[in-house]
N, C-alpha and C positions, 0 to 999 in steps of 0.2 A: 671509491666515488669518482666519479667523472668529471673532471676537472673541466672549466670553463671556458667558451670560443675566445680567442684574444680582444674577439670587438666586443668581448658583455662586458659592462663594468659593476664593479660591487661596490658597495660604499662601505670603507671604512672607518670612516670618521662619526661616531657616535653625536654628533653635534645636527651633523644632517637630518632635519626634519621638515616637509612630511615625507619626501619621495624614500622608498624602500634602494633607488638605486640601481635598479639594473634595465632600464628605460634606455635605448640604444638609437642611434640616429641613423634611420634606415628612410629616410625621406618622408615623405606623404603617402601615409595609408589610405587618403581617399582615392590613390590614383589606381588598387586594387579591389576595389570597393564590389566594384563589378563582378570581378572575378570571384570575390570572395560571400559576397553578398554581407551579411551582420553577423556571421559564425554565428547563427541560431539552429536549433535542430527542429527540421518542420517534422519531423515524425512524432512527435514528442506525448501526443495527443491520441494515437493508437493503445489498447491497453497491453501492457507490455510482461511477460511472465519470466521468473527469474528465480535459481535457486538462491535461499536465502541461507538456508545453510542443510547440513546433513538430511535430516527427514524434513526441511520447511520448502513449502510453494511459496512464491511472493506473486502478486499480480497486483499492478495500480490500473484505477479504469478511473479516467477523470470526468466529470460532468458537467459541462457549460452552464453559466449563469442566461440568465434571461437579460433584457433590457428595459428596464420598467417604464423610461423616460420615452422610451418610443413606441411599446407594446401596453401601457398601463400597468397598474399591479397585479392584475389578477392574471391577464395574459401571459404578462414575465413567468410565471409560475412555471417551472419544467420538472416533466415528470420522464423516469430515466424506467427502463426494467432490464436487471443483468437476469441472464439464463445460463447456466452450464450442467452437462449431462457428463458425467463423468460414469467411462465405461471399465469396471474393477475385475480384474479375472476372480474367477470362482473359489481358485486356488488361493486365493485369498483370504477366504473364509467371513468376507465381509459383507452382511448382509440384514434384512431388518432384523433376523434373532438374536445376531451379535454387536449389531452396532445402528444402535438408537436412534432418533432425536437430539436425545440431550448428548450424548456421543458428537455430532456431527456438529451443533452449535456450540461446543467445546472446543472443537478441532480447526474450525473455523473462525478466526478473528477478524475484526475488519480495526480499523482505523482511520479517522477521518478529517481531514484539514481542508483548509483552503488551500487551492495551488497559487503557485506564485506568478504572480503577475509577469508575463513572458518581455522581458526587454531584453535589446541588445546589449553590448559593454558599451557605445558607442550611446547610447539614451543611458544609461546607468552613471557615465560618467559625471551627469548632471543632477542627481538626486541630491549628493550631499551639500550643493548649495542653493538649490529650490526646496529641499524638505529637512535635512538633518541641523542646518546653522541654524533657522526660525527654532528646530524645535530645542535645541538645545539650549537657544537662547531665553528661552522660559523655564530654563531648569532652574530651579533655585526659588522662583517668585514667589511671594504670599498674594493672598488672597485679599479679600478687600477686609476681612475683619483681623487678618495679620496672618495667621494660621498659613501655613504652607502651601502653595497650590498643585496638590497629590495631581488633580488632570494635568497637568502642565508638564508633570515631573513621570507620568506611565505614558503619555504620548511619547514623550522623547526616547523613553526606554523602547519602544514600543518600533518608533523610528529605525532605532540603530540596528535592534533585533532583523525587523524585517531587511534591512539595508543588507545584511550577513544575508539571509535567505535567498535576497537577488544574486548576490555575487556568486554563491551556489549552483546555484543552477543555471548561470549564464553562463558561467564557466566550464559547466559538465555539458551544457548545451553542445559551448563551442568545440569540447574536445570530441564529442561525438561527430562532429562535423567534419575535424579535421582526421580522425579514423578515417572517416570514408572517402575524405580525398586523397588519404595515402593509398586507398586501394587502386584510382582507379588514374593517379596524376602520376608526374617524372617529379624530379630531386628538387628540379627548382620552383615550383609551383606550388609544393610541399614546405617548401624552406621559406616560401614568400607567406603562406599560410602560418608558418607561426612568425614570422617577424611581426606579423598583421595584429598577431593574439599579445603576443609579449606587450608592444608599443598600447595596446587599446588595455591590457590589464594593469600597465602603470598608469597611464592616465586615471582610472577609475581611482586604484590605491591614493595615488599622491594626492588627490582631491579630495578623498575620504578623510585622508591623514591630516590635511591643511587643518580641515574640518575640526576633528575629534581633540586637535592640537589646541583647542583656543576653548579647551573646555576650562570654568573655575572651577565649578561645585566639585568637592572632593567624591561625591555620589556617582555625581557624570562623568568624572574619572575614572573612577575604576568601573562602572557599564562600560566607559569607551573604551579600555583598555581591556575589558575580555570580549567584546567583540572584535575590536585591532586585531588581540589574537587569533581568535577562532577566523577570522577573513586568512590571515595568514595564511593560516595551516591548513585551510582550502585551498587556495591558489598556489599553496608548497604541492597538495597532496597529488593535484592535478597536472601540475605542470612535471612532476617526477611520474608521475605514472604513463601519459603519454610520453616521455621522453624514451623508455623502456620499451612501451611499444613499438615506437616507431625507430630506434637502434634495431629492434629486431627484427623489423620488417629489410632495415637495409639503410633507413634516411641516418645515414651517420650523423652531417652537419647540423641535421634540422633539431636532434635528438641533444647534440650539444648546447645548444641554443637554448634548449628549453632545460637541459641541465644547469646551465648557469642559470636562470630565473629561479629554479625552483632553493638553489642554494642560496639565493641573496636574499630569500623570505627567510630562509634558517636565519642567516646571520642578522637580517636585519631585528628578529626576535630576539637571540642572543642580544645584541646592543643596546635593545632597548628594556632588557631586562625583564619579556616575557617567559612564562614557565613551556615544558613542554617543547627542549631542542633536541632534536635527537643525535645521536652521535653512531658512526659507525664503531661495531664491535660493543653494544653496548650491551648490560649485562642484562637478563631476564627479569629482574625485577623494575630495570629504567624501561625497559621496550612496555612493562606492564601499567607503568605510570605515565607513559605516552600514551597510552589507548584509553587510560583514565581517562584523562584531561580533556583527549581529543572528544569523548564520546559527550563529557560534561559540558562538554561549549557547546557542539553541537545541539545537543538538548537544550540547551539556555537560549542559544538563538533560534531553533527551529518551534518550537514550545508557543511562539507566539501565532504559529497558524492553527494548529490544533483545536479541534472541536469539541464540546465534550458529548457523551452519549450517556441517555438513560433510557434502558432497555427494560420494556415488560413480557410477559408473557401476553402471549396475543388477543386468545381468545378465553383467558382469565375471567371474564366476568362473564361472560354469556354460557359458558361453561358452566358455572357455581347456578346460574338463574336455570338453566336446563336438565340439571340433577336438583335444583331444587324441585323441580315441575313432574322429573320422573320421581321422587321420593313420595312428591301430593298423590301421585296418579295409586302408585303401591298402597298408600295408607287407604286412601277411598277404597281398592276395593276389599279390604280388610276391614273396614267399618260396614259397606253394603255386606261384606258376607257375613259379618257378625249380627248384624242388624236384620236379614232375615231368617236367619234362625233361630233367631232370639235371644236376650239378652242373659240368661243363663241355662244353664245344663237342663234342669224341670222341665223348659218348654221343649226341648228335644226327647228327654222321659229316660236319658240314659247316659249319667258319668262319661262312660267310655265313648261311645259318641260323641257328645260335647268336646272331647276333647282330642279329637281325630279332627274334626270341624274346626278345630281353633288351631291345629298343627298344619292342616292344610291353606287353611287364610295364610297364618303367618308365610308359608313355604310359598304359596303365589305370591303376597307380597313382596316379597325377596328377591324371587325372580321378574318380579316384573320389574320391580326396579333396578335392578342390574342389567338387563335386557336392555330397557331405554336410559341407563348411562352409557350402555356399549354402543347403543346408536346415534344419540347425538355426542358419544367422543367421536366417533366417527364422521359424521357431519361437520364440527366443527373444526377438527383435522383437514378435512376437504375443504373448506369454505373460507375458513377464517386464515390469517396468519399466525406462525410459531411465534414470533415474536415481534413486538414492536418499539422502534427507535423514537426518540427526541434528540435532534441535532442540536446544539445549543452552546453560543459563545462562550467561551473560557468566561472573558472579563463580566460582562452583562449580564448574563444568560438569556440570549436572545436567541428565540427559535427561528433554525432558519431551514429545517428540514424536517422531516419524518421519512422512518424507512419501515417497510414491512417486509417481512423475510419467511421463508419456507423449504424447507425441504423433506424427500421422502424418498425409497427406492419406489420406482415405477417398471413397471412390464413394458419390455420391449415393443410389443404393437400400442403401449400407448405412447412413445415417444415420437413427436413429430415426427411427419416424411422429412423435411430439410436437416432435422437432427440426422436420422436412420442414413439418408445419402450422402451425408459429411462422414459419417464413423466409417461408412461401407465403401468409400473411395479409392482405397487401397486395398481391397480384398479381391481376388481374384475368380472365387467361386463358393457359394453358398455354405457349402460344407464345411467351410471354416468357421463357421457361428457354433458346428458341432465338435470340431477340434479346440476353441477356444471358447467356452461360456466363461458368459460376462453377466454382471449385476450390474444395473444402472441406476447410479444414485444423481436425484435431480436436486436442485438449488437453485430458488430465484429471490429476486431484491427486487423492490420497487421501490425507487428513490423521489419524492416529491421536495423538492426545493425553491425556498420563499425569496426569489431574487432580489427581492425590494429590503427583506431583510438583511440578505445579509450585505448589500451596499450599505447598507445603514453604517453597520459597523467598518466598514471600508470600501469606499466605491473603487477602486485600482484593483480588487478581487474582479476575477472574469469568469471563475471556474471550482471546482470544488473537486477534492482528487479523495477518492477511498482507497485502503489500502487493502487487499484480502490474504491472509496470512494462513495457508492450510498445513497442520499436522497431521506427517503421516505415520506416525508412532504404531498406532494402532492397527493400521491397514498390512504395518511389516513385519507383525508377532509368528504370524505363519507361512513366514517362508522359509524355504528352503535354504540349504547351506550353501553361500555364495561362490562356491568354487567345486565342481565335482570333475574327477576324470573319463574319459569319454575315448571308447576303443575303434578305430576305423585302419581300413588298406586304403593301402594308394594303388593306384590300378598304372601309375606311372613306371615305379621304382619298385612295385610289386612285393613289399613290405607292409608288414600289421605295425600302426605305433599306435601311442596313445597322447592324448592333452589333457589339461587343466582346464575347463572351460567354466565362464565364469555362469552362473545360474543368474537369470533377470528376468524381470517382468514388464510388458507393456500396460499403463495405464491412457487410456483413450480421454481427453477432454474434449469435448465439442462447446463452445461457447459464445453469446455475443449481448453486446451491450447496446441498447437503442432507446432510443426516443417510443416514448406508450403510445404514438400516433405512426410508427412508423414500423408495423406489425412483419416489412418484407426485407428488412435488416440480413443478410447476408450472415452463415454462421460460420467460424473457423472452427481450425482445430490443433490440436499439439497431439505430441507421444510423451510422457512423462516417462523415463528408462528409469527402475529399479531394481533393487538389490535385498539380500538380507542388513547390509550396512549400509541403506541409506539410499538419497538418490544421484544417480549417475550422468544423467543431460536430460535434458528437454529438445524435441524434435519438433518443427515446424512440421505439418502436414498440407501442401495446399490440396 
């Protein structure tokens, strides 16, 4: 472990509350301010594609709230449409005969919260006494006819939950920030970049802590103390992970720095008799009770953005009303044909007859009515969506969206020109469309969101973030064996050798997210690099 710059200091003394302790006197950070701006990340807001693990895609695409108070309610209303064209080599074997519908909205998950209201550490350092002392100072109360006051007492939870989510992502903000000025600054501009971050992350802590310190209720206690923790074990996880990067890019100093902060969160848990300190050298089953813990806080304090969803099938009822209409249509003409040639065998004058005449009504009926299920399945497949959402608050259940969703493989001359010119960017000459066939599977969302609503339940919301979670399990059943050897000369050294080359596949996404009023939305694209084990990187394509 990496032992601390001589100017960190730690706090040993278990006494010391609220400050964690390693708050360093480096003068006024307003006098970098400029330089630095609020170590916020303005990209943040682009949707961002990431492996999530071995076969999973992650992509978050967030979607601005409306303004009701300036636009009315009905105008605030924002309607979003995600598109993506994902182009699957053949080789693959993925296609409508093998992989469905219900395939594709299996493989695909979304998930959907509110995103977090975008502050700096510098406004953040001010919550816990403009919103967390009020609310916690009604923890406890009764109500007017004595009875406990349960509002009083999930606001406050509700407080501290969100107060962990700010400190989250204000913090991943800032570290992203300070990546990219290690890429492009010298040692000391780097060095002044986390003094900047250390000084503005105790301020927040030790304000939080005053806070959470002058809690009674035994209730609010332990809320404050597993959100204490899990704040912790963010600004541990952060401050040690950028310290690693930036040791390895070369910022030695800067890297120590932020190693002592990230140590003085340990200790300062250890003192205070949080669970969940890690120790070097520890054994496999402590490293697997730290990933517990961690994962469990996490969920306890993130839990409180999450939306819930109830998904139907789309075109469910009109579906049933239009096999109901092709089944009327079948019976009619099985009663018209029974009905003119009468209503038993006599008036035809022969058994066998009658009953060729009754074998062929039944047999058009049948067909006719399966004909017109196969035609309005088809219509309504075209027309209607696969499924459909209700957005709808955890606590309330207040709608504050609807989503309709679709997808289908599509014929390459029916995919847009801007899609066809995005995937074809890189390709150097036609004939590669014949060297590499591709299946192109489409996927789109149209997200309607009630901005008025969801202020409702918290106006400090700006924005709504879905998550889209694609498995590619299925797509990697038929591949080849990820390593085959491969015979060639070198025309140098005028020897035959041979290699191990790894076998992989390119999958093409083309995609983009816009506003339903603004149809000339720009499409990107990525390379997804796979394998028989998994996948390998994701490529930017511009």
């Amino acid at each position: 472990m990496p032992s601390p710059d001589p100017t960190v200091t730690v706090a040993a003394d278990p006494a010391i509350w609220p400050s964690s302790g390693w708050q360093e006197d480096v003068g006024a950070p307003g006098e970098w301010a400029s330089l630095l701006g609020d170590l916020t990340d303005e990209g943040a807001r682009e949707p961002r594609w990431r492996v999530h693990d071995r076969t999973h895609l992650e992509l978050a695409v967030e979607y601005p709230l409306g303004d009701e108070k300036e636009e009315g309610k009905e105008k605030a209303k924002r309607t979003y449409v995600w598109e993506a064209y994902f182009y699957i080599p053949r080789s693959l074997r993925v296609g409508p005969d093998s992989y469905s519908k219900e395939h594709m909205l299996r493989d695909l998950q979304s998930y959907v919260r509110f995103a977090v209201p975008p502050l700096s550490l510098e406004e953040l350092a001010a919550i816990p006494e403009e919103r967390l002392r009020p609310a916690l100072a009604g923890w406890g109360h009764t109500s007017s006819d004595g009875a406990p006051d349960e509002e009083a007492t999930e606001r406050a939870v509700r407080e501290l939950r969100l107060f962990a989510c700010h400190i989250r992502a204000s913090a991943i903000s800032a570290r992203r920030t300070l990546q990219r000025m290690a890429q492009r600054s010298d040692r000391a501009t780097v060095e002044m970049g986390v003094r900047t971050l250390l000084v503005r992350l105790d301020r927040v802590l030790s304000s939080f802590r005053a806070v959470i310190g002058e809690a009674t209720d035994s209730s609010a206690q332990v809320t404050a103390r597993w959100v204490d923790e899990d704040v912790s074990r963010v600004v541990e996880t952060i401050l040690s992970t950028l310290s690693i990067k930036l040791r390895e890019d070369g910022f030695e100093s800067a890297a120590t720095l932020l190693a002592g902060g990230a140590v003085a969160e340990a200790r300062y848990r250890a003192l205070h008799g949080h669970d969940g300190v890690g120790r070097e050298g520890a054994s496999k089953r402590a490293v697997e009770h730290l990933e517990f813990r961690r994962h469990m806080l996490k969920r306890f304090t993130s839990s409180v953005l999450w939306l819930r969803r109830q998904v139907s099938e789309g075109g469910k009822w009109t579906l049933h009303v239009l096999y109901a209409i092709a089944a009327s249509a079948a019976m009619a003409f099985a009663i018209v044909a029974a009905l003119y040639h009468g209503p038993n065998f006599q008036v035809i004058g022969d058994l066998w007859t009658w009953a060729v005449v009754v074998m062929l009504a039944y047999a058009g009926k049948d067909r006719i009515k399966a004909t017109l299920q196969g035609v309005f399945s088809k219509w309504v497949r075209k027309h209607l969506p696969d499924r459909r959402w209700r957005l709808l608050d955890r606590a309330e259940g207040r709608r504050v969206g609807t989503v309709q969703e679709r997808s289908a493989f599509v014929a390459n001359d029916d995919v847009p020109a801007g899609v066809r010119a995005a995937r074809n960017s890189t390709r150097q000459h036609h004939l590669e469309e014949q060297a590499r066939p591709e299946r192109v599977l489409w996927h789109q969302k149209i997200c309607t969101l009630r901005s008025a609503e969801a202020h409702a339940i918290d106006p400090r919301f700006a924005s709504i973030t879905e998550i889209f979670r694609l498995d590619l399990r299925r797509w990697l059943a038929h591949t080849d064996d990820p390593k085959q050897r491969i015979y060639f000369a070198d025309p140098e050294t005028q020897q035959v050798t041979s290699a191990m080359a790894p076998r992989v596949y390119n999958i093409g996404i083309v995609y983009r997210v816009r506003p339903k009023d603004e149809p000339n939305t720009p499409w990107k694209r990525v390379r997804v690099v796979v394998g028989r084990k998994g996948i390998k990187r994701i490529e930017a394509v511009e």
